[in-house]
C-alpha positions in Angstrom: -12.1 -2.1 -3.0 -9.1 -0.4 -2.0 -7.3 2.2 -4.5 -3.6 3.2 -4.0 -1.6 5.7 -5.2 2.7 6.3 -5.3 3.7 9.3 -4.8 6.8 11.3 -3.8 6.8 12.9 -0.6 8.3 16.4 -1.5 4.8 16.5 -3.6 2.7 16.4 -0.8 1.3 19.2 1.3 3.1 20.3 4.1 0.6 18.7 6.9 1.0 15.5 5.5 4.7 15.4 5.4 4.0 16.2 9.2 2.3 12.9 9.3 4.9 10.7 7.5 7.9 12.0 10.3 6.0 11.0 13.1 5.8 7.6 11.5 8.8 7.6 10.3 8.7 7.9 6.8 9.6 11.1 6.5 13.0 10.4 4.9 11.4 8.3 2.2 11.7 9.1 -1.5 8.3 7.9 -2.1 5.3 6.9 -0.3 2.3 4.7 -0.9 -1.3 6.1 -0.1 -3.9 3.8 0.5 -7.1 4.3 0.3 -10.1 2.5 1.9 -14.2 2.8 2.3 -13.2 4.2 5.9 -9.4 5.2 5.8 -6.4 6.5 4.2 -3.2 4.8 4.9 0.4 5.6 4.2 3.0 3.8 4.0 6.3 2.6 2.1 6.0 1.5 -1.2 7.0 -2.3 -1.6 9.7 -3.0 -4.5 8.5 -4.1 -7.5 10.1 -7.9 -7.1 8.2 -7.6 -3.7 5.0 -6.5 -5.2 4.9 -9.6 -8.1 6.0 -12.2 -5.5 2.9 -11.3 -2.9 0.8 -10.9 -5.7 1.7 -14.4 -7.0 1.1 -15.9 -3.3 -2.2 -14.2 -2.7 -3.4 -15.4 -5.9 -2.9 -19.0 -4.8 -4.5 -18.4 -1.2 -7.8 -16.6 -3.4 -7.6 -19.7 -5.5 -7.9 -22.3 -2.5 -10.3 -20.4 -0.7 -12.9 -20.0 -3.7 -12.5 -24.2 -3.8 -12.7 -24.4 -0.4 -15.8 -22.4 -0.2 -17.3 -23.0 -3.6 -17.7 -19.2 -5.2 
């Protein structure tokens, strides 16, 4: 299961920083880290409103596919 962390950018090691301007997020506040069984991604935190709204939606789609499949 994927765990995340929010955290701001000036708090992270130099290297990393590296990282976040060749994606462009270096000019972000804060950043998002993402962390899987195989990788580690970054990117920009969604807004709060953002985060409630998808989580709302996903619920629903988890909802019809346990009916659909029978878990």
């Amino acid at each position: 299961m994927p765990r995340s962390l929010t955290i701001e950018r000036e708090n992270l090691p130099e290297v990393v920083q590296g990282w976040l301007r060749a994606v462009n997020l270096g000019e972000e506040e804060t950043v998002e880290l993402i962390f899987t069984d195989r990788e580690v991604l970054l990117r920009r935190p969604p807004s709060p409103h953002l985060r409630e709204w998808a989580k709302s939606i996903s619920d629903k789609y988890d909802q019809v596919f346990r009916e659909l499949t029978g878990i």
